[in-house]
C-alpha positions as CSV (number, residue, x, y, z in Angstrom):
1,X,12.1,-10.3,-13.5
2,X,9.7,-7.8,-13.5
3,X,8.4,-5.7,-16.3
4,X,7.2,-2.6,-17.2
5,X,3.3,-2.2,-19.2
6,X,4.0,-0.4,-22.9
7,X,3.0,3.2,-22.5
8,X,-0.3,4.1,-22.2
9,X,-1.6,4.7,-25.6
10,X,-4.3,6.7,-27.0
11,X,-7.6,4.9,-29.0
12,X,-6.5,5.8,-32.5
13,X,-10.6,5.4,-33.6
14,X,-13.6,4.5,-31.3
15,X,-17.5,4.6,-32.0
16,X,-20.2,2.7,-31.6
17,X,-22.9,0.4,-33.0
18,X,-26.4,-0.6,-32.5
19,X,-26.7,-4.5,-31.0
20,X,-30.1,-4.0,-31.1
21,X,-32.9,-1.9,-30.2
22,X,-32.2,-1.9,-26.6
23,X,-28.2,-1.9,-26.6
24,X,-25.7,0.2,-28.0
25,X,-21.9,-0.6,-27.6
26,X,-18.9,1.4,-27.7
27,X,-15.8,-0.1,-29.0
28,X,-12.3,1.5,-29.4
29,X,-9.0,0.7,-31.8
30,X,-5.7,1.9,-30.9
31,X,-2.1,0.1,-31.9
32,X,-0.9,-0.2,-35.6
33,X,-3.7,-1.0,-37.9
34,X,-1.1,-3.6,-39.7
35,X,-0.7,-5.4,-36.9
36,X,-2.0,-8.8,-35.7
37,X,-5.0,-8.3,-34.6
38,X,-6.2,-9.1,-30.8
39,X,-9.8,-8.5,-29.1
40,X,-9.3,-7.6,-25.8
41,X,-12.4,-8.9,-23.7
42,X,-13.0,-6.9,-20.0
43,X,-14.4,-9.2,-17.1
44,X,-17.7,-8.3,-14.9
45,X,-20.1,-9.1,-16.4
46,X,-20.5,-5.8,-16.0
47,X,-16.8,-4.3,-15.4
48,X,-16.2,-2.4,-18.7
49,X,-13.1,-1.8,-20.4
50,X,-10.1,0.4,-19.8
51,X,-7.0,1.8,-21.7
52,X,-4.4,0.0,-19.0
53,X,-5.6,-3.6,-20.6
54,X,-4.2,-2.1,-23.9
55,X,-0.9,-1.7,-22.4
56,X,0.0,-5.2,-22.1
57,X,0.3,-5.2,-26.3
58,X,3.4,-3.8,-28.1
59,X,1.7,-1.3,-29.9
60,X,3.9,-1.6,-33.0
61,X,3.1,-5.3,-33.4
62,X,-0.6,-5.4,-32.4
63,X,-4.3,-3.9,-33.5
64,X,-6.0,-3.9,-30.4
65,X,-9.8,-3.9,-30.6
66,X,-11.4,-3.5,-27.1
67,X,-15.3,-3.4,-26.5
68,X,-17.9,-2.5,-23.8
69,X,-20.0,-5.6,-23.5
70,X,-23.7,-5.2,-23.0
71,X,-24.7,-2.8,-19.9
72,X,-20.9,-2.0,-19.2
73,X,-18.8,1.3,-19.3
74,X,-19.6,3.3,-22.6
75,X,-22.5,1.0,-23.5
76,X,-25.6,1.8,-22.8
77,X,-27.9,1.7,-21.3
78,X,-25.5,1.3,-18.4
79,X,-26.4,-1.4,-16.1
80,X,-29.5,-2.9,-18.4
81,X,-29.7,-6.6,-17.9
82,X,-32.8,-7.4,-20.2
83,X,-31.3,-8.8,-23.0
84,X,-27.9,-9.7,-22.0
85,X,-27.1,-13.1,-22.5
86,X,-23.7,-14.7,-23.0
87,X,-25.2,-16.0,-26.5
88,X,-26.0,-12.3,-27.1
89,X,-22.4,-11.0,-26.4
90,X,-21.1,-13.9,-28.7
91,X,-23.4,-12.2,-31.4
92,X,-21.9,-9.4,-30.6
93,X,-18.4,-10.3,-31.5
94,X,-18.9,-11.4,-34.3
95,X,-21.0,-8.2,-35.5
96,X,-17.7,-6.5,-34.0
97,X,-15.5,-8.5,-36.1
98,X,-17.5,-7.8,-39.3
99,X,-17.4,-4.4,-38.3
100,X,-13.6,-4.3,-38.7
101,X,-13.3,-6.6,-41.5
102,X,-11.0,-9.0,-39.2
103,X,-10.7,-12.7,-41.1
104,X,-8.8,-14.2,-37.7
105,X,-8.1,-12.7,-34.0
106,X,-6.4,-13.4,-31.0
107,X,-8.7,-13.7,-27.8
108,X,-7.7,-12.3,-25.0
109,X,-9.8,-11.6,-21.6
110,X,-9.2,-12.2,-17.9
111,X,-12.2,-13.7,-15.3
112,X,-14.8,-13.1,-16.8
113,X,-13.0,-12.2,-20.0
114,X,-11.9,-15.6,-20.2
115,X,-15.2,-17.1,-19.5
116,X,-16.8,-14.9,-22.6
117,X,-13.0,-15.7,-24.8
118,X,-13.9,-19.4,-24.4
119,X,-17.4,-19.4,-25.0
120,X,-16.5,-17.2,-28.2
121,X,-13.9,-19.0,-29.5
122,X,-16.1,-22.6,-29.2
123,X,-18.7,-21.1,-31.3
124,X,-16.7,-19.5,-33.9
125,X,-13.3,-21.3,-33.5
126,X,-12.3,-20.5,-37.7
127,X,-12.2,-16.9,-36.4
128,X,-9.6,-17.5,-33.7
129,X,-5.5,-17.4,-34.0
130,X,-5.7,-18.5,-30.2
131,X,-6.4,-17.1,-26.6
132,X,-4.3,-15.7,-23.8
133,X,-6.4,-16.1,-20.7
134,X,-6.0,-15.0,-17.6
135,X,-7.7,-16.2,-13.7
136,X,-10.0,-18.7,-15.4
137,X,-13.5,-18.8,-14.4
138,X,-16.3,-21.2,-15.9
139,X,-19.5,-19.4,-14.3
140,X,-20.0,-22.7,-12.5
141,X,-22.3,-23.1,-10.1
142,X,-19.1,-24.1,-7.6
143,X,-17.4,-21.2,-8.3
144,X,-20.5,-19.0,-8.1
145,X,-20.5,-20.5,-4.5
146,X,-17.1,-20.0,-3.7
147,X,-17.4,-16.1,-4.7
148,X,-20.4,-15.8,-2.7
149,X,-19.2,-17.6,0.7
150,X,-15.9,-18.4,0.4
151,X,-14.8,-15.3,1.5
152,X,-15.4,-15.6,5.1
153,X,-12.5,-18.3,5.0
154,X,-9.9,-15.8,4.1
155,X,-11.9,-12.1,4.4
156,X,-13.8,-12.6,7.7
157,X,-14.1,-9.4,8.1
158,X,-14.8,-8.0,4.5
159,X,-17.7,-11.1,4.1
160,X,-19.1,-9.4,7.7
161,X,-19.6,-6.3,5.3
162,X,-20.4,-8.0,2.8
163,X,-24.0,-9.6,4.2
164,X,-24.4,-7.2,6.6
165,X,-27.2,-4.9,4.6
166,X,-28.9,-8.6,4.0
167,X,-31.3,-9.9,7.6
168,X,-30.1,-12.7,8.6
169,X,-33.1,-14.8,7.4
170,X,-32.5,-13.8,4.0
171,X,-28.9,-14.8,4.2
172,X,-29.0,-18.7,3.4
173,X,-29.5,-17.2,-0.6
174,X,-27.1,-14.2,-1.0
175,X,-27.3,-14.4,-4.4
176,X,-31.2,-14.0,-4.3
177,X,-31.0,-11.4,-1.6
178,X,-28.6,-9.2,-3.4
179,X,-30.7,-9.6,-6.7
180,X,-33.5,-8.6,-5.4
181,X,-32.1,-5.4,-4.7
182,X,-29.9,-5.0,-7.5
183,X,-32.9,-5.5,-9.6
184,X,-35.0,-2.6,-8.0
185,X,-35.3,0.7,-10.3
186,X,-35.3,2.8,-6.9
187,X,-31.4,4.5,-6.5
188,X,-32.1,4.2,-2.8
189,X,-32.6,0.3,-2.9
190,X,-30.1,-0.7,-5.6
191,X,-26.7,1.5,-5.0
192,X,-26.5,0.3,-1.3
193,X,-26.6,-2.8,-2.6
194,X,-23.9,-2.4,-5.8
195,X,-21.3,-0.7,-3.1
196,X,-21.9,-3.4,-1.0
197,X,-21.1,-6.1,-3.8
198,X,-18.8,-4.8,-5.9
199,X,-16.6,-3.4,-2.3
200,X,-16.5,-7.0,-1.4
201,X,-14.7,-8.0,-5.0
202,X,-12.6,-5.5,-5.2
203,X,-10.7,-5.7,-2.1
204,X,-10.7,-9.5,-2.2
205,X,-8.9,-9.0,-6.0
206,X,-5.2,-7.9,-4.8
207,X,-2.8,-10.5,-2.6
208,X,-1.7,-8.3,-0.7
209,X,-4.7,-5.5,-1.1
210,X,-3.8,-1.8,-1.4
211,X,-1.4,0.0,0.0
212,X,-3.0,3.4,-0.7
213,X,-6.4,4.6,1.2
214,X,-9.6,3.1,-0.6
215,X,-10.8,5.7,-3.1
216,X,-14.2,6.8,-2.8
217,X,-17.0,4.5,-4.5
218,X,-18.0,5.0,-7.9
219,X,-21.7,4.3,-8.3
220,X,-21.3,4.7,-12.1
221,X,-19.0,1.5,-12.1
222,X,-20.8,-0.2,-9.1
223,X,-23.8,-0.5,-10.3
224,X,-23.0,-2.2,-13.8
225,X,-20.3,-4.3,-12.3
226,X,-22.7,-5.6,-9.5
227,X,-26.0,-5.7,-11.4
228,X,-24.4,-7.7,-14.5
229,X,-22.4,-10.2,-12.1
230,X,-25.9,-11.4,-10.3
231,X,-27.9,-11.3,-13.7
232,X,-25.4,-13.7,-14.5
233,X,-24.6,-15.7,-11.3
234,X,-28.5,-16.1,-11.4
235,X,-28.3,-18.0,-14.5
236,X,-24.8,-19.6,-14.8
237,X,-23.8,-17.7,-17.2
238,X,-26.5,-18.9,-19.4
239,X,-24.0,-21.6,-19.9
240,X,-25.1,-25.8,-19.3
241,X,-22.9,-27.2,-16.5
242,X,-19.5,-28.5,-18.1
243,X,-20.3,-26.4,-21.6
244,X,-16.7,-24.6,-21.8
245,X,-14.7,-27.9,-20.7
246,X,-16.7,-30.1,-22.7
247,X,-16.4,-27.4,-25.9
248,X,-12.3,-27.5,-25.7
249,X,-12.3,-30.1,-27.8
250,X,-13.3,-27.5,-30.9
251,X,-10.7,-25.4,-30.2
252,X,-8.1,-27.8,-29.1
253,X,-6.1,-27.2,-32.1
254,X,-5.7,-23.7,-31.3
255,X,-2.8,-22.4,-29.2
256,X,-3.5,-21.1,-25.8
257,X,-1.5,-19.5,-22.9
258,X,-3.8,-19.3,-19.4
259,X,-1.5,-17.5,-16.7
260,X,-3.0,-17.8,-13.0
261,X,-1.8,-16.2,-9.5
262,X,-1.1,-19.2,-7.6
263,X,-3.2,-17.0,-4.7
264,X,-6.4,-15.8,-6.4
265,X,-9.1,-15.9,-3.8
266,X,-11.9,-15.1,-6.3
267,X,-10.8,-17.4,-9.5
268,X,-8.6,-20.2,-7.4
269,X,-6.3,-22.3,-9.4
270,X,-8.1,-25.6,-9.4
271,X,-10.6,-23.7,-12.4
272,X,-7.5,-23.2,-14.7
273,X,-6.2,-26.9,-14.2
274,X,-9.5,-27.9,-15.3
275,X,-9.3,-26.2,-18.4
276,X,-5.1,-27.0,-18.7
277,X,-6.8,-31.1,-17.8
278,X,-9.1,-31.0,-21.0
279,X,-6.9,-28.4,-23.5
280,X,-3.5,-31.0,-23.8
281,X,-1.8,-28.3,-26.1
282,X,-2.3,-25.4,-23.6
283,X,0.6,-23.3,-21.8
284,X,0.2,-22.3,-18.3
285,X,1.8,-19.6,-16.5
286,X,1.3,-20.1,-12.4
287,X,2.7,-16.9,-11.0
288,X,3.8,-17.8,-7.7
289,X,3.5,-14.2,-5.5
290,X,-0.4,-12.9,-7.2
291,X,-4.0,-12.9,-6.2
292,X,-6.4,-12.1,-9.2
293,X,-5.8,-8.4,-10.9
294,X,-3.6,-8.7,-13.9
295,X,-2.2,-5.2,-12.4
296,X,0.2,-6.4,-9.3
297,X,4.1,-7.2,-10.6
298,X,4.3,-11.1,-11.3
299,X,1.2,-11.0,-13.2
300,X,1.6,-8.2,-15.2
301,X,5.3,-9.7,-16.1
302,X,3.8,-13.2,-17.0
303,X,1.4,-11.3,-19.1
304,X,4.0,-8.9,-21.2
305,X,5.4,-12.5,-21.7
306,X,2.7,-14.2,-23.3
307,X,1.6,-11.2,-25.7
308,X,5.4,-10.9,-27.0
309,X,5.5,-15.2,-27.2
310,X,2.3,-15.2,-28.7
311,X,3.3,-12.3,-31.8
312,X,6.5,-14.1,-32.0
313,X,4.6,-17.2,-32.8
314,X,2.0,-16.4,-34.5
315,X,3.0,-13.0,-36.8
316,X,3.0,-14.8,-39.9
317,X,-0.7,-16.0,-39.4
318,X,-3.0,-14.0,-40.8
């Protein structure tokens, strides 16, 4: 049965905070201050939060904390990759959670969310009351593949698109084409480049894509969302191969709920049953009729689920 998202809801206090002297982040609060507190972590790299991902928490029962993660949305500088490291946005966290004065949260994030929630919660598992995860990805180097060329096995046409600013010779190493660009300080080099990446995701993210006319680009979110997912792809997420399987093991005593959309072309199933494989005590949702976004009906339903299971469970922990 399908359900609604809460409201939406205003940030009832946002601000920001010095990382360090390159990188300043912007972080909002919103829900009852009372409540059980849950970080909500956006995916990307790069992507940058938004009020909708607040709407999957009963605002009476939660304190929602959400954050723009190095180089993303309200953070600036906006797109900056020097000194962005998944270590560093761990850091970060935790400097967030201080901030708040937050003994114990729920982690929740989706894609890359979920890569960052995991990698979090294995470095700092006494802070955690559990995770809700959502379209698991473990920066692999399989699944950086898969994102890269496995689209012409479904998306023909939107992987034509998607190499067609890159010559042919350079298009054996996508990833180091695309960089190169990306990387480039001249507007004229590097936003060709971020439509061109970021269009390919985004239409790839819906099962059965939109039914409205694509909007017109948004360099402001390209760029970030582009630039910060090569930084990253580039280096694996800065991750060693295996780290965030091998790591369950800390955190095995934690709850978890993972919910997946049996048809997510960019985060596909098998990624989720790894982490379900290794993490005996884990829940998963497998919504039958969803590709990736949390935003289309079964996802959004499984979702609504697993935040009202998970305060149900765990309001007396504090």
């Amino acid at each position: 049965m399908s359900q609604q998202l809460y409201p939406p809801l205003p940030a009832r206090r946002q601000g920001s905070f010095d990382a360090d002297a390159l990188h300043t982040l912007y972080w909002e609060e919103s829900g009852n201050p009372q409540g059980l507190p849950v970080l909500v972590l956006h995916g990307g790299p790069g992507g940058g939060s938004s009020p909708q991902l607040r709407r999957f928490f009963d605002p009476q029962a939660y304190r929602i904390i959400q954050f723009d993660q190095r180089g993303a949305g309200r953070s600036t500088p906006l797109g900056e990759w020097r000194d962005n490291t998944t270590q560093l946005l761990v850091d970060d966290i935790e400097s967030l959670r201080q901030l708040f004065g937050i003994e114990r949260w729920l982690v929740f994030g989706g894609s890359w969310g979920a890569t960052l929630a995991l990698a979090y919660g294995q470095a700092h598992p006494e802070r955690c009351l559990g995770f809700l995860l959502r379209s698991v990805f473990l920066c692999g180097q399989s699944e950086i593949d898969w994102f890269l060329y496995g689209g012409e096995t479904f998306h023909p046409e939107l992987y034509a698109a998607f190499i067609a600013p890159i010559p042919p010779e350079e298009r054996s190493d996508l990833l180091a084409a695309y960089w190169r660009r990306l990387s480039s300080d001249d507007p004229a080099v590097h936003l060709p480049a971020a439509r061109g990446w970021s269009r390919y995701e985004q239409r790839r993210a819906s099962l059965l894509g939109s039914a409205q006319p694509e909007a017109p680009g948004n360099d402001a979110l390209d760029l970030p969302l582009a630039r910060l997912e090569a930084h990253y792809f580039r280096h694996q997420g800065f991750l060693r191969p295996g780290q965030l399987v091998d790591g369950i093991a800390g955190i095995a005593h934690l709850p978890a709920l993972i919910v997946q959309g049996r048809y997510d072309i960019l985060c596909p199933p098998v990624t989720a049953f790894k982490v379900l494989s290794a993490w005996k005590g884990a829940q998963l949702q497998m919504v039958p009729d969803a590709g990736h976004t949390a935003f289309e009906a079964g996802m959004t339903a499984a979702l609504l689920q697993a935040t009202q299971h998970f305060h149900k469970i765990r309001r007396f922990s504090r």
